[in-house]
Structure formats: C-alpha cells, structure tokens
N, C-alpha and C positions, 0 to 999 in steps of 0.2 A: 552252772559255771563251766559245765564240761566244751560247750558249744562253740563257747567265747573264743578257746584256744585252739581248735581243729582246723585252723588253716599255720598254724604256727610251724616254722620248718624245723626239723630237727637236725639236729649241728652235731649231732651223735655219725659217729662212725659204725657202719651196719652188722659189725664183727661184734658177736656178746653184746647186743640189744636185746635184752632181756625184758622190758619194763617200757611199756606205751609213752608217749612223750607228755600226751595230756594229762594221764593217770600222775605222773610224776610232779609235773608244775600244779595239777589240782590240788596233790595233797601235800606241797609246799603251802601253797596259798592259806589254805583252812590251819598247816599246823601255826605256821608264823600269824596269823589271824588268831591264834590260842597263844601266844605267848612266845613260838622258839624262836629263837633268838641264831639260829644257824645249822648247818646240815644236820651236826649229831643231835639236835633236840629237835630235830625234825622227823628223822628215824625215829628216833625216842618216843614221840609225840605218834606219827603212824604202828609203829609197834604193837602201843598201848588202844589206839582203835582197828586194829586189825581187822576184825569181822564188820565191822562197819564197813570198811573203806573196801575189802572185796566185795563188798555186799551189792556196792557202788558204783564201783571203777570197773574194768578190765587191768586186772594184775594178773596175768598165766604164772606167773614165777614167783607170788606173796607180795609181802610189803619188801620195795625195795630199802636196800642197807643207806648209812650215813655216806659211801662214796660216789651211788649213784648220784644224790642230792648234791653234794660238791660239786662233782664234775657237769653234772649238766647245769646248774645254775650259774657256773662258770662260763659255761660257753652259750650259753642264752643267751642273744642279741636282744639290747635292751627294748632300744625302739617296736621289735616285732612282738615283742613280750606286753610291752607298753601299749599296743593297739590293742591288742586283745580284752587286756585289763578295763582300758576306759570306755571301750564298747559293752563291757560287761558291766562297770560302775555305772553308767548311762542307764540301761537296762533297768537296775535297780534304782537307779531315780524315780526313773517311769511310774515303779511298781510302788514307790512310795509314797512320790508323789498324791499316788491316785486315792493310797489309803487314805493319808496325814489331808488329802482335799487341802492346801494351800494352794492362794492364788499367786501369789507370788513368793516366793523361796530367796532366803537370801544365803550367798555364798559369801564366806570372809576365806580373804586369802590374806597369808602373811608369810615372810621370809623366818625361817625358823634353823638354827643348828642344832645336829644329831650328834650328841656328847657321849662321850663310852664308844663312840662306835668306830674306833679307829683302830690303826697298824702302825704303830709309830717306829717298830723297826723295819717297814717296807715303806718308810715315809709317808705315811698317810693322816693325815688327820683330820678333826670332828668335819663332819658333810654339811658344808651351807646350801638349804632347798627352798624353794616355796613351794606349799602347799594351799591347797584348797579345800574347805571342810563346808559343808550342806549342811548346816545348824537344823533345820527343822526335818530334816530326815536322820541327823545322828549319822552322817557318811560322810569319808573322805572320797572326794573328789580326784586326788591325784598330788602328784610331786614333781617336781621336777629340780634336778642338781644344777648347784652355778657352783662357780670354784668360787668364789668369797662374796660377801656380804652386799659390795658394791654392783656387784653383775645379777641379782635380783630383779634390776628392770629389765635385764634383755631376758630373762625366766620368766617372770611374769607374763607375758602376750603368750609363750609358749604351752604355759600351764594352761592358760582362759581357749586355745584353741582346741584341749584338749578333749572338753564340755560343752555340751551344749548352754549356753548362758541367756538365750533369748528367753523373756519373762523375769528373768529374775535379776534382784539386789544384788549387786557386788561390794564388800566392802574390802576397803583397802587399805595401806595406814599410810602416811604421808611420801613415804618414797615412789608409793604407785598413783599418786594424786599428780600425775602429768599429764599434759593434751596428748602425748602421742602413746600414752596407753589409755586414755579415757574416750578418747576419739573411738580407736574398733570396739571398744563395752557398749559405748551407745550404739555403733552400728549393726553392732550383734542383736539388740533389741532389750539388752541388760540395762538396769539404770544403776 
C-alpha cells in the first residue's frame, strides 16, 4: 500500500512535521478498513497496533495522536488521495483477478446514500455517492460524491473512468441504462 501514495504532496506545513505523510494516510487506511469511523478511533485503532505498524511503517516519533489524523485528512486533496487509492485498488484486482482466474468480472455499480454520516449543525447532510463493487473479488472499486440523487449520471462515467473496465460486466440499474453512459462501457471494452 505504502507505494501507492509516495508521490502524494503533503499539505503539511514543515514546522512540527513529526510523522511521514504516507505512514499517516497508510494507517488511516487499514484503521478505517477495521472499522473507525474517524480521527479518534483511528489513533485508537493505531495505538492498539503499535508494534505492528512500527514494525512497518517509518514512524521516528510513534504512532501519531487523533490531531495528527484530523488535521492532515483535513487538508488532503481529495483527487490526489483519490489517484493513489484507485491505482492501488487496480493493483489489487490484478492480483485477484489472477488468483479467482475469472474470465470475465462483473462490476455492479449503484448510487447509494451514507446515513449517520453527517453534520447537521455545519449543514451538512447524508452523502449521495456512486460506488463500484468487484463481486467476484470482494472489492470496492471506488466512490465518487454527487450532491443529490439526480446528479448520479454525471458520477457515474466519472467513477467507470476511474478502473479499468475493459473485459468486464458492468451492471447498472435503470438510471445508468442511457446511450450516453453505455456508449464509453462499450468502448472501454466492458459489456
């Protein structure tokens, strides 16, 4: 995982950089991949593998606290965070692909809202995304945010460009069953 993100820039101010930029966003990844649900159960979750994750990573300073995790996932640009990830999700297709030997893989993508997960007194509320799930690998694919329900079609082409999709089934449910998003699946090599 560590590879994926070594060109990612850090948005960190060079004053009290403590804690590598990849070591950090890795062991986001893997805590929220276990379950936390945000900075302090992230710390929480690294704490509790500590000797693991030095074992691992480059940390000179330990496992970093709940504000390192705040603060830098705060100022992580999504999209460069986002290239990393689906280079690395890709990766793991590859690798699964090759175990599971399918000839062809089908992806179901579907527009889905994230309930609980809002700020309602900073105005915020549940996140409408589409997502992409690899059924015969057991992987997500990827996400991508739309502000409501109806804007799904202009997410969807964005999500499919994010994978590679040649060889494989796409499924869709009726709202992505248009010519002008089935058009680039066919020409990507997807059926």
């Amino acid at each position: 995982m560590i590879g994926y993100f070594d060109d990612l820039e850090d948005p960190r101010d060079t004053v009290n950089r403590k804690h590598p930029l990849v070591s950090v966003v890795v062991i986001a990844m893997m805590a929220v991949r276990s379950g936390a649900g945000g900075p302090t159960a992230i710390a929480r979750w690294a704490a509790l593998k500590a000797e693991f994750l030095t074992g691992v990573l480059p940390l000179p300073h330990g496992i970093p606290g709940k504000d390192v995790f705040r603060r830098l996932l705060g100022l992580l640009h999504p999209a460069a965070f986002q290239a990393g990830f689906a280079t690395w999700l890709q990766a793991l297709r590859a690798r699964a692909a090759e175990a599971a030997a399918v000839d062809q893989p089908v992806f179901a993508v579907d527009g889905k809202t994230a309930r609980r997960r809002h700020d309602r007194s900073q105005g915020l509320g549940a996140l409408p995304c589409v997502r992409g799930w690899a059924r015969d690998f057991g992987l997500s694919l990827g996400q991508v945010a739309c502000a409501e329900k109806p804007n799904e079609i202009t997410a969807l082409p964005e999500l499919l460009r994010l994978v590679d999709i040649s060889g494989t089934i796409i499924t869709i449910d009726a709202l992505g069953a248009q010519k002008a998003i089935a058009e680039p699946l066919v020409d990507s090599g997807a059926d």
